[in-house]
C-alpha positions as a Markdown table, in Angstrom:
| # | Residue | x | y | z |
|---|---|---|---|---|
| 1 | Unk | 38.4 | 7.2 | 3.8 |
| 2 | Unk | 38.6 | 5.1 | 6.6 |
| 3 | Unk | 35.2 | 3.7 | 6.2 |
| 4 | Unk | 35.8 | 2.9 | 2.3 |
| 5 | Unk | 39.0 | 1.3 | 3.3 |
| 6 | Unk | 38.0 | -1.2 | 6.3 |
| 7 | Unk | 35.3 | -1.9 | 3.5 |
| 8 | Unk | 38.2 | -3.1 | 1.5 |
| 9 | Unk | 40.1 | -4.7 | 4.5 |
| 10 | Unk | 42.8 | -2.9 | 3.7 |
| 11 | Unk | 43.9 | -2.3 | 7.5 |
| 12 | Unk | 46.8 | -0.3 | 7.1 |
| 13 | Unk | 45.5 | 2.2 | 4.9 |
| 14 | Unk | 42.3 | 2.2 | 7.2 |
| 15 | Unk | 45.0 | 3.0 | 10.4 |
| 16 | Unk | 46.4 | 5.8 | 8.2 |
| 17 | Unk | 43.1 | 7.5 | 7.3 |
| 18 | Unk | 42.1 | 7.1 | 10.9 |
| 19 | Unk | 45.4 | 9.1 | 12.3 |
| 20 | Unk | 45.2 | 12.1 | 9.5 |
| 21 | Unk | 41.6 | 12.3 | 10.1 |
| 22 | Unk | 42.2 | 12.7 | 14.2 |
| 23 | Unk | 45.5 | 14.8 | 13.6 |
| 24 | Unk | 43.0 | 17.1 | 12.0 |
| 25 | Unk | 40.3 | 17.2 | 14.1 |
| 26 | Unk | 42.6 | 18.3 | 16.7 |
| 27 | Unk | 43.5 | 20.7 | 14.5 |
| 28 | Unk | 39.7 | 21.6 | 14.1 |
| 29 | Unk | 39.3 | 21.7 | 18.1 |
| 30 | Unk | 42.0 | 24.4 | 18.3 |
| 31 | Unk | 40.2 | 26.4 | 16.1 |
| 32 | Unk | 37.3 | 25.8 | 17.7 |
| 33 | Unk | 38.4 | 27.1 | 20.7 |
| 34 | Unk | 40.8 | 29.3 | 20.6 |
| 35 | Unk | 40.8 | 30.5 | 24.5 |
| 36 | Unk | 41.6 | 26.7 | 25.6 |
| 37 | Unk | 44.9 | 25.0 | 25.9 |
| 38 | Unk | 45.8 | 23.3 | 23.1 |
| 39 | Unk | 46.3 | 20.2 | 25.4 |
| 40 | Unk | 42.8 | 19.9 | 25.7 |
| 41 | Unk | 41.6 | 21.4 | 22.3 |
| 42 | Unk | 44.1 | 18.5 | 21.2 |
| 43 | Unk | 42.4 | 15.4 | 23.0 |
| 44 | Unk | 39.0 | 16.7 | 23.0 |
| 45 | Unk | 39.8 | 16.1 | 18.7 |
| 46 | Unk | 41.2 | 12.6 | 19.6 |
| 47 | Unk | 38.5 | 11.4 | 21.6 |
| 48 | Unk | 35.7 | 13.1 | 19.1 |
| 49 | Unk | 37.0 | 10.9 | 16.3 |
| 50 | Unk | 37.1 | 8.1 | 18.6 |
| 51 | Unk | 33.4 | 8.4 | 19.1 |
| 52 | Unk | 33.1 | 8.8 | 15.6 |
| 53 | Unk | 34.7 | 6.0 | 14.4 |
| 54 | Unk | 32.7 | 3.8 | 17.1 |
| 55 | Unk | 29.3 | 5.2 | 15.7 |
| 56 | Unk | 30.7 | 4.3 | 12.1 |
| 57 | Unk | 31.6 | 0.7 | 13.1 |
| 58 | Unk | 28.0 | 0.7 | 14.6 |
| 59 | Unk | 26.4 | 2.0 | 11.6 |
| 60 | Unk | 28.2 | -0.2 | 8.9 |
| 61 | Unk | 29.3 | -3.3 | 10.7 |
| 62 | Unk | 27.6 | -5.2 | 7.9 |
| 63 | Unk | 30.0 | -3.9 | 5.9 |
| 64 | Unk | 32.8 | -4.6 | 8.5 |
| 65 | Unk | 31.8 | -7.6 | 9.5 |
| 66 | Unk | 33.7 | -10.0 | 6.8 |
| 67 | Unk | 36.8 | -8.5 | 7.5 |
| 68 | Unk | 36.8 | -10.2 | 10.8 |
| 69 | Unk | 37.7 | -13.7 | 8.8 |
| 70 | Unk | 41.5 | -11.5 | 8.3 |
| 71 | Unk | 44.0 | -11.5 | 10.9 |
| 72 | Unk | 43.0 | -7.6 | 12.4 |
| 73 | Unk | 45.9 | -6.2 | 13.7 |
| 74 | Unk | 45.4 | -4.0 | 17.1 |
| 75 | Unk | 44.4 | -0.9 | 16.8 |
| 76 | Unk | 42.6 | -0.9 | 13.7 |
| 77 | Unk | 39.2 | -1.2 | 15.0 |
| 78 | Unk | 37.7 | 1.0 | 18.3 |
| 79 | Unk | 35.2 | -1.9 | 19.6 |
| 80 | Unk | 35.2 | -4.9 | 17.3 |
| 81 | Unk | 34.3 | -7.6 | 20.1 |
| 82 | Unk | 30.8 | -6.8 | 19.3 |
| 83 | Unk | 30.1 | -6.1 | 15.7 |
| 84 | Unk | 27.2 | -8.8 | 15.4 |
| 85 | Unk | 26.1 | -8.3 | 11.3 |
| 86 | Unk | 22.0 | -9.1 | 13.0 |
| 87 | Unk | 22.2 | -7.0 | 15.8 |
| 88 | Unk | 19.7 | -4.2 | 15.2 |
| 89 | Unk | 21.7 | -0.7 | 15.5 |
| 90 | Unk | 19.4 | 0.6 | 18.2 |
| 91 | Unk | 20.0 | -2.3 | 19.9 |
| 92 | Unk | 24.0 | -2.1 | 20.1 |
| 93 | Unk | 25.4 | -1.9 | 23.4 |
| 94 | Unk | 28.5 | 0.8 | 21.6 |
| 95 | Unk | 26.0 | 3.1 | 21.6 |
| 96 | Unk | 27.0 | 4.1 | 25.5 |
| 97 | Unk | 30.7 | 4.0 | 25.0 |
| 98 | Unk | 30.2 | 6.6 | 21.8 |
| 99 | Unk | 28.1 | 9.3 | 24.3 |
| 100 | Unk | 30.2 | 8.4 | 27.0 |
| 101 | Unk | 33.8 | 9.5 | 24.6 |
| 102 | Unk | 31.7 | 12.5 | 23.8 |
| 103 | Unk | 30.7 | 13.3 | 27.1 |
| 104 | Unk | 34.6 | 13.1 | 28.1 |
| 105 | Unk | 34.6 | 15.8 | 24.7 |
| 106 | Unk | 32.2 | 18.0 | 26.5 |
| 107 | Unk | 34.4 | 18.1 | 29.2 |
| 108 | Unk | 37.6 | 18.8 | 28.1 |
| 109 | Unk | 36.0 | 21.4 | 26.6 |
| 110 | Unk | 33.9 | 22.7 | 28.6 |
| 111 | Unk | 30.4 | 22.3 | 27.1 |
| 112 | Unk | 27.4 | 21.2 | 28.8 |
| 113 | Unk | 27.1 | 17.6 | 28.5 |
| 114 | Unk | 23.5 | 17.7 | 26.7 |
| 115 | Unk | 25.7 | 18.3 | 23.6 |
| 116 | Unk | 26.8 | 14.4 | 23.7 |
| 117 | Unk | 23.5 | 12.5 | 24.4 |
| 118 | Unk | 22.0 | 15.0 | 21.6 |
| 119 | Unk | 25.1 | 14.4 | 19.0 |
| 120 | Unk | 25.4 | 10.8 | 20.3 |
| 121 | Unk | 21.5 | 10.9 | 19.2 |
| 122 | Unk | 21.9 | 12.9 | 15.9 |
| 123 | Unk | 24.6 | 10.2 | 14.8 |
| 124 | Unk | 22.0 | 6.9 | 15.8 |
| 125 | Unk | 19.4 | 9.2 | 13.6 |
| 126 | Unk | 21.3 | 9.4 | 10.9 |
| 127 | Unk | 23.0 | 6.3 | 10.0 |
| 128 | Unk | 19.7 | 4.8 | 9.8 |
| 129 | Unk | 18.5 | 8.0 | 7.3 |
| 130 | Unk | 15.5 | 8.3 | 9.8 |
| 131 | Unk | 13.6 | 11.6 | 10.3 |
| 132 | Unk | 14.5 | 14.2 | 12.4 |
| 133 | Unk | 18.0 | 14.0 | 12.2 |
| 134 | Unk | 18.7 | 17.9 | 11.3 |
| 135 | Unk | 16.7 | 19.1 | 14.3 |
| 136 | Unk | 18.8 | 16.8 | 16.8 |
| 137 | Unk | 21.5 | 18.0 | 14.8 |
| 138 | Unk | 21.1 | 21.7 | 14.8 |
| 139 | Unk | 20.2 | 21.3 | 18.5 |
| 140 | Unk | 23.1 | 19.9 | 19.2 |
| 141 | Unk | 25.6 | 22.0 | 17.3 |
| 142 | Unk | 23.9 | 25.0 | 19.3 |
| 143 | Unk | 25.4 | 23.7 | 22.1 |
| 144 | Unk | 29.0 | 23.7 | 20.5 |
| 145 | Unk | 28.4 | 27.2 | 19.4 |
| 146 | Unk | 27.8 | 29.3 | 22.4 |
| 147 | Unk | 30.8 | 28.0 | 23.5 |
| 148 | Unk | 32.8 | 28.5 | 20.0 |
| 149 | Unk | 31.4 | 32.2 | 19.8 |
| 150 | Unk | 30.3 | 33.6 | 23.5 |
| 151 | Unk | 29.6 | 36.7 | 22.0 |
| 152 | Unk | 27.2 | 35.4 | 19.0 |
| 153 | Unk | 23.7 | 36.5 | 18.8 |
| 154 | Unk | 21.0 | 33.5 | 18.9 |
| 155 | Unk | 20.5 | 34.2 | 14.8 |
| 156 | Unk | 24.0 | 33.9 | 14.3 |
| 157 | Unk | 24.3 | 30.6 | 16.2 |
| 158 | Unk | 21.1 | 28.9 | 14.0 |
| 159 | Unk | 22.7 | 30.4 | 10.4 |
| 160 | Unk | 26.2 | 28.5 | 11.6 |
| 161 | Unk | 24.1 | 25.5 | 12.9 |
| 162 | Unk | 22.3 | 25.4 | 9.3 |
| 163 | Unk | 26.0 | 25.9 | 7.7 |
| 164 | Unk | 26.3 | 22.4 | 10.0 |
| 165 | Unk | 23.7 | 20.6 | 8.7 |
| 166 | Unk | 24.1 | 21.4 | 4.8 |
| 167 | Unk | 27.7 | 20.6 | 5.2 |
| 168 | Unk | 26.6 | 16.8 | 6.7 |
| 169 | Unk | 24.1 | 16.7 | 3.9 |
| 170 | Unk | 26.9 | 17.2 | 1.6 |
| 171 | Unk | 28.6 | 14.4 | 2.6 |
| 172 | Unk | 25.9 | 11.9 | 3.0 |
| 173 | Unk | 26.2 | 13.0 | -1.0 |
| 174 | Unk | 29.8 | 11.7 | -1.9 |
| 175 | Unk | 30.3 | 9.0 | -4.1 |
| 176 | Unk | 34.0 | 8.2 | -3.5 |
| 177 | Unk | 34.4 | 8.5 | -7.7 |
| 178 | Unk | 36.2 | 11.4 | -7.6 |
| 179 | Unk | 38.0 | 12.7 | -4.4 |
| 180 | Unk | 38.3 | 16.1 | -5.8 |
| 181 | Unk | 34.6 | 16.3 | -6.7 |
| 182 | Unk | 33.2 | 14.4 | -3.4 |
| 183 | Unk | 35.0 | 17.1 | -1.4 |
| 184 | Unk | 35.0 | 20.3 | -3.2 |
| 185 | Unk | 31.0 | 21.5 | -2.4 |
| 186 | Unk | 31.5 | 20.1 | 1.4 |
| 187 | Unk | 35.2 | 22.5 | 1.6 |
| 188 | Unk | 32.6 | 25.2 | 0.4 |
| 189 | Unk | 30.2 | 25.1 | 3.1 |
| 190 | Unk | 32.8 | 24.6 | 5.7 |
| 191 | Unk | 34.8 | 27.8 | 4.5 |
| 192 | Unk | 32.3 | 29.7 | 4.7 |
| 193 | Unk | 30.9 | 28.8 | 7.8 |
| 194 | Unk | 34.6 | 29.4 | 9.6 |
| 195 | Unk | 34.6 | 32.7 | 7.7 |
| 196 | Unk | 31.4 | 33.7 | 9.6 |
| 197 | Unk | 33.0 | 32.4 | 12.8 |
| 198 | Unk | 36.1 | 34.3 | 12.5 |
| 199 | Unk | 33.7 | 37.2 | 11.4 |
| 200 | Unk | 31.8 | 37.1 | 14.7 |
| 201 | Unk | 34.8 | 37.1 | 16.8 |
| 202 | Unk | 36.7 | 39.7 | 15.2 |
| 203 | Unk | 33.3 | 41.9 | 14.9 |
């Protein structure tokens, strides 16, 4: 939402969907890891969506790029300064600020760091729709897992990292016509991929 709505310069509405969306990823990170404080479970959402954000204004600053003839207020965007429309997006410098916020992630959680340059990697991947995204992905979200569900066998962790996948192929899907509709199949995989974590720690 905060994509289609920077689209639309409409900044406030952009600075809305950007708080919901980190008040519940934080949310998220708690549930991810239930055995950490919630302090840290807490920031390790902010800084995630930070990073995510970042890699969006990478990926479509294109898109962004007009709104820059507005009046922005603070705030709205993460790294503006260098959204240059011709700059190829392996070529943008943001790229080292979004590992680096993921890295600070990996650390407030307490995940090996190889989970940021390989997420930071999956994202680049991605955004362009070039091949071999879902491998970085799954190898990434592998990562997360161990950590997630200590006790999880190496099967378990590639079903949930598959869950992963099919849910970010579910998205890349949404046409922003009908919230209800975008959202409903992507709830779906994500339901029942925390079902199966809850199932593994409770097993």
């Amino acid at each position: 939402m905060r994509e289609a709505y920077l689209t639309d310069c409409d900044f406030g509405a952009a600075r809305t969907a950007a708080t919901n969306a980190t008040a519940y990823m934080s949310e998220a990170f708690e549930i991810d890891f239930p055995n950490l404080a919630a302090t840290r479970a807490h920031r390790a959402g902010e800084l995630f969506m930070r990073a995510l954000f970042l890699q969006d204004e990478i990926e479509n600053r294109a898109s962004f790029y007009d709104c820059l003839e507005h009046q922005v207020p603070d705030g709205t965007f993460v790294d503006v300064a260098q959204t240059v429309p011709e700059m190829s997006i392996n070529d943008d410098p943001r790229w080292r600020d979004v590992r680096a916020l993921l890295e600070a992630v990996c650390d407030e959680v307490d995940v090996s760091r190889e989970y940021a340059v390989l997420h930071a990697r999956f994202w680049r991947l991605h955004g362009q729709r070039r091949d071999g995204w879902r491998g970085i992905a799954r190898r990434a979200h592998r990562i997360k897992l161990a950590r997630m569900v200590p006790s999880a066998s190496a099967t378990d962790i590639d079903k949930l990292a598959e869950y992963f996948v099919a849910g970010v192929d579910d998205h890349d899907d949404w046409r922003r016509e009908s919230l209800e509709r975008d959202i409903s199949s992507t709830v779906d995989v994500v339901a029942r991929y925390y079902q199966r974590v809850f199932d593994l720690r409770t097993g």
